[in-house]
N, C-alpha and C positions, 0 to 999 in steps of 0.2 A: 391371494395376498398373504405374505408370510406373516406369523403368527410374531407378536408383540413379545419383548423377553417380560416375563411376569414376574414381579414379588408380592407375595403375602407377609405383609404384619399383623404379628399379635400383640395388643396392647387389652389393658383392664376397662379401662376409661380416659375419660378429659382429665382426670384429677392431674392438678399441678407436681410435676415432676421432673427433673431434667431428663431421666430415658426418656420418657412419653413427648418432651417437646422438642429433644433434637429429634428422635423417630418420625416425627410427625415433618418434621423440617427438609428431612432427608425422602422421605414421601415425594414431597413435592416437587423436590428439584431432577427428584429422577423423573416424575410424571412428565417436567419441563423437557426432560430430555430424551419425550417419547416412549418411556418406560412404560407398560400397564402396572400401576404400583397399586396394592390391593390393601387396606388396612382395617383387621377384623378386630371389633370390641367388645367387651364382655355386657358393655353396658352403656347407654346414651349419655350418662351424666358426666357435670367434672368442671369446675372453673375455668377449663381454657376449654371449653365447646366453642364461644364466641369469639375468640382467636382461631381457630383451627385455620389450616389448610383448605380449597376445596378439594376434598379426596374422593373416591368410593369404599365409603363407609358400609362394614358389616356388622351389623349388631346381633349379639348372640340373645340378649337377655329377653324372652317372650312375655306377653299375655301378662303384663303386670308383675309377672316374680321378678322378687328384689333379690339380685345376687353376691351384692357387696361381702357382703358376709362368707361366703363360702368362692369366691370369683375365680379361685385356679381350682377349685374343682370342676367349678361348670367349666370353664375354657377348655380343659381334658375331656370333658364329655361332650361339648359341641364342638369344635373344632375339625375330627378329623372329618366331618360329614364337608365342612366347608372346604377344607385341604382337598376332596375328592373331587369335586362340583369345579373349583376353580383350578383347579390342576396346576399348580404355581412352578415356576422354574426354581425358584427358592424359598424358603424359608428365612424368614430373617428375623432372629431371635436379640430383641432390642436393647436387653441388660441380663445383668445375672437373675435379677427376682422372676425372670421371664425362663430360667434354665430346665426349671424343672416341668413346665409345658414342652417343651421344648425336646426334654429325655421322651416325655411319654408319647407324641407323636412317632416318635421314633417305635418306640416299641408297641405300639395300637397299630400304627400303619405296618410298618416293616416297610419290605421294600416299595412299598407305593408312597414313600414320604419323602419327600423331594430334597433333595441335598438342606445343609443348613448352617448359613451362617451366623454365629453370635459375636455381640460385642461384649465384652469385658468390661463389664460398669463401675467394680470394687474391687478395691484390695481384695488379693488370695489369700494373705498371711494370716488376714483375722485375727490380732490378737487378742482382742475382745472379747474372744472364747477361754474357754477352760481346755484343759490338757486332753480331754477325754473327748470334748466337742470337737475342736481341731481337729483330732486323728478323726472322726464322723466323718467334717467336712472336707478332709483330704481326700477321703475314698467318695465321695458324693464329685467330686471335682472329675474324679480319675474315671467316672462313670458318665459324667458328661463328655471327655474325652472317648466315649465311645459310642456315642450316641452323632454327635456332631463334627461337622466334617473340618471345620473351618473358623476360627477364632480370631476376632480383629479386637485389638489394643489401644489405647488413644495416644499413648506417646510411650518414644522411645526405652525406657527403662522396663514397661511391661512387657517387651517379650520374651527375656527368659526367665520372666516373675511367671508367664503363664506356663510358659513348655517345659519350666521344671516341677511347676505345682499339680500339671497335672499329664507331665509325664509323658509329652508328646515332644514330636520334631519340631523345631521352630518352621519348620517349611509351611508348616500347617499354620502358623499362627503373622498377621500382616499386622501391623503399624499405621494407622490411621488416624490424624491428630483429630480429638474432639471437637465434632462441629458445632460448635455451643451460638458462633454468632452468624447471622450475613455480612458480606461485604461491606450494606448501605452499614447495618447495625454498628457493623467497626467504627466507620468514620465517622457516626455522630457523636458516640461516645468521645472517639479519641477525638473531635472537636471540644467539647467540653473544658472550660479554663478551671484551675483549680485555684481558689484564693488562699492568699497568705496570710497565714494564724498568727497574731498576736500572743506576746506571752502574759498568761496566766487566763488567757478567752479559755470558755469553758467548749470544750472536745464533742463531736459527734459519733458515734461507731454504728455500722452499721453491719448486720446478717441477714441471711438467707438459705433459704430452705424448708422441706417438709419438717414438721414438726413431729419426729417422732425418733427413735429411743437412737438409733444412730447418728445423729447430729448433736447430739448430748449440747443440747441449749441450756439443760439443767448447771453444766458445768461453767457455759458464758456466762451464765445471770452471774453465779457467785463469784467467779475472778473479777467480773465488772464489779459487781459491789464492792469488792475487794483493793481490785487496783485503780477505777475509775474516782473521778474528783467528782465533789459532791455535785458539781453545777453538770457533770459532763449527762450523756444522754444515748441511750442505747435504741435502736431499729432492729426489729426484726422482722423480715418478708418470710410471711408462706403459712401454711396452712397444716394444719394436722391433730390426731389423735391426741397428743399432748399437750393443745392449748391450755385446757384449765390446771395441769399440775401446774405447768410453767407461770401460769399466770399468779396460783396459790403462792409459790415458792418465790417468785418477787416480791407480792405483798410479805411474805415471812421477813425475809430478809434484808426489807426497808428501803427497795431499790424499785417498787411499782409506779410511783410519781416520775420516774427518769426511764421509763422503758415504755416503750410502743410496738402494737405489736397490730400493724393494720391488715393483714390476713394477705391474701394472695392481690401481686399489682402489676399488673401486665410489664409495666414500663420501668420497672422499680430500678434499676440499675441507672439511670440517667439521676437520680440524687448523690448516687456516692461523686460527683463535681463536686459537692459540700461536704465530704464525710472527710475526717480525719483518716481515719481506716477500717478496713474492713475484715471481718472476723471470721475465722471457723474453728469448730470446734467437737468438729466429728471426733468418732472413735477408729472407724475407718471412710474411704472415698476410691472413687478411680481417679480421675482429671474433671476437679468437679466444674461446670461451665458455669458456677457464678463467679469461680476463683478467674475465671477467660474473662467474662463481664468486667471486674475489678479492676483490672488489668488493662484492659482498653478504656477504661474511666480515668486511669493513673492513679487510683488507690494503693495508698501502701497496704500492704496483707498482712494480717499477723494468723498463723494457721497452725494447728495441729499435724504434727508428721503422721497425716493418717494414708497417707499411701504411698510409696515407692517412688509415685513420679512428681512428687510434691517439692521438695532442692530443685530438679530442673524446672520446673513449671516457673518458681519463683527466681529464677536466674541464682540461685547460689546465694541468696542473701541479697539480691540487687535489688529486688520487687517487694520481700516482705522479710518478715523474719518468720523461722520455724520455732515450734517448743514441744515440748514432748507429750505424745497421747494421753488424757487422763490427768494431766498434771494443772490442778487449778493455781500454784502457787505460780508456777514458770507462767503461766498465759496471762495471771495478773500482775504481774511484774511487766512484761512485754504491756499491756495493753496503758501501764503508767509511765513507759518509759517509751513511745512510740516517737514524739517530738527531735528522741535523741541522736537521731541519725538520718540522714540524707537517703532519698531512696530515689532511683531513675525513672523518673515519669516516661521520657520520649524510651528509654528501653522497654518498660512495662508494657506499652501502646504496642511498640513492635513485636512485643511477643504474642500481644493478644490474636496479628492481626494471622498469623502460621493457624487457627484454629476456624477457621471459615467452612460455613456448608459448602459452597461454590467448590471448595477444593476435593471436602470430604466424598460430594455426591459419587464425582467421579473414578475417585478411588475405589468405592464403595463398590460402583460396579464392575470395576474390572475382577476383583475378590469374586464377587459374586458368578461371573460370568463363568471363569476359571473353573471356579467349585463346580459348574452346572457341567463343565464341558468333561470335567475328568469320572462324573458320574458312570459315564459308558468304560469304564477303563478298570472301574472297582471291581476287586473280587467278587465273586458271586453271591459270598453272605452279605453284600448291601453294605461292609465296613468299609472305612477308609484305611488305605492300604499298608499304615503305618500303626495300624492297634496294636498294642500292645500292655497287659498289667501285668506282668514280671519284671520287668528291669526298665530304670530311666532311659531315655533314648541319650543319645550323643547331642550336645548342643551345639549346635554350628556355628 
């Protein structure tokens, strides 16, 4: 009986996140589609255990040690035992924070490390860095370029954001819209009726995401306090390290009685039918899938240009408005002036519906397939055949 095409995933835990819950999503639809799909974890725990997939789960974390604290070291240190034992036809590297297990398999195994796929989870530009970090993480990019065979993008504008930041042929790099929802997931949402706001009704806004230093919620609070009416009322989903400053610094700022903040909620996207709009206010993103979510709810957006493919995501101003990163004064302006403009629901719904697992799964493996087949064709030193760190490639 011929041998099943295999992936191994690496993931940390359950803990709520969008790599981990599309990775987990795309899991299963390739298992559906006869795939041996393998996803190895650093550790049992995580708000979405009780949602997960049925998968085959590996768990690295032994004997009671708690690895939270240190979890991409241990993952570099167990991992390639399990890379060896499972023999995977790919590697499939789930976001950037996953890049640097990802380098080091590479260089622990050598050539017994199975080709490898990553997806491109964040902005490359990073401006959020300093002069001196940037130039870091330009040469940490260009190193993953060496490491890794094959780089997929969630929408059209990252592919020559990737192959000039880190200096590769666009051949190597494919376009795969983020599969942030299901099919059925679409059409509930885009069922959803949106009622019509009364003037001077006090406003809902709603967010989402991990709570921690890159989603700069620090920044939401105070443009809401800022440009929100005193009756209006802010949401925030999700979970993270951040909770108590966040929580401190609404109480500071006199906006804690108008903000809620009910931790991780599996279903949370079927309330924005009642939200006025829906908020981010990252520093940087890739194509984040609560912005897909919002969007098949027919939420107007108002967002931070924290990534490249953030204009086309939003149709050009048709779906939401953009303001500038870091900028509390433009997002609270934007968040007081939301009312003032017409925004296309039945187009928003449509856009959402282009970012489906069903679609993504199978693009996913054809990438995958591809990368596994041209394995035998690589130079001898185990590179792909287009490395190079002296000069930009040509972009096609």
């Amino acid at each position: 009986m011929a041998k099943s095409f295999r992936i191994l995933t690496f993931l940390h835990s359950f803990e709520p996140g969008g790599v981990e819950r599309v990775a987990l999503r795309l899991n299963a639809a390739w298992r559906a589609r006869g795939v041996d799909a393998q996803v190895v974890l650093g550790r049992p725990d995580g708000a979405m255990r009780e949602e997960a997939p049925p998968l085959d789960y590996h768990y690295l974390e032994r004997g009671g040690l708690r690895t939270r604290w240190f979890e991409t070291l241990w993952m570099i240190m167990r991992l390639p035992g399990v890379i060896r034992r499972q023999a995977p036809d790919i590697l499939f590297c789930a976001g950037n924070t996953y890049a640097v297990v990802a380098v080091a398999m590479r260089l622990l195994l050598g050539r017994r490390c199975p080709p490898i796929v990553a997806k491109i989870s964040n902005d490359l530009e990073r401006r959020d860095l300093g002069v001196i970090a940037r130039q870091a993480y330009y040469l940490w990019l260009r190193i993953q370029a060496r490491a890794i065979g094959h780089f997929v993008g969630m929408a059209a504008p990252m592919k020559s954001e990737i192959a000039i930041a880190m200096w590769i042929s666009e051949t190597r790099v494919a376009i795969i819209e983020d599969p942030a929802l299901t099919q059925m997931e679409h059409a509930r949402l885009a069922r959803s009726s949106r009622p019509e706001r009364r003037a001077g009704e006090s406003r809902h806004f709603v967010a989402a995401g991990r709570l921690v230093a890159q989603k700069n919620f620090a920044l939401l609070l105070r443009a809401f306090a800022s440009g929100a009416g005193s009756e209006d009322r802010l949401t925030i989903f999700g979970e993270g390290p951040e909770r108590r400053s966040l929580e401190r610094l609404a109480s500071r700022i006199g906006i804690a009685e108008r903000v809620n903040m009910p931790g991780h909620v599996r279903r949370w996207a079927e309330q924005l039918s009642v939200a006025d709009a829906f908020l981010v206010s990252s520093d940087y993103e890739g194509v984040p899938a609560v912005v897909i979510e919002a969007l098949a709810a027919g939420a107007p957006i108002i967002a931070t240009a924290c990534s490249v493919s953030m204009a086309d995501l939003l149709g050009a101003g048709r779906f939401g408005r953009l303001v500038p990163v870091g900028d509390v004064d433009a997002l609270a302006r934007a968040i007081a002036t939301i009312g003032d403009r017409g925004f296309c629901v039945a187009g928003a719904r449509a856009q959402a519906g282009r970012f489906t697992v069903e679609h993504a799964a199978d693009a996913y493996l054809a990438v995958m397939r591809e990368s596994a087949r041209l394995v035998s064709v690589e130079p001898a030193s185990g590179a792909p055949a287009d490395f190079s760190v002296g000069r930009r490639p040509v972009i096609e």
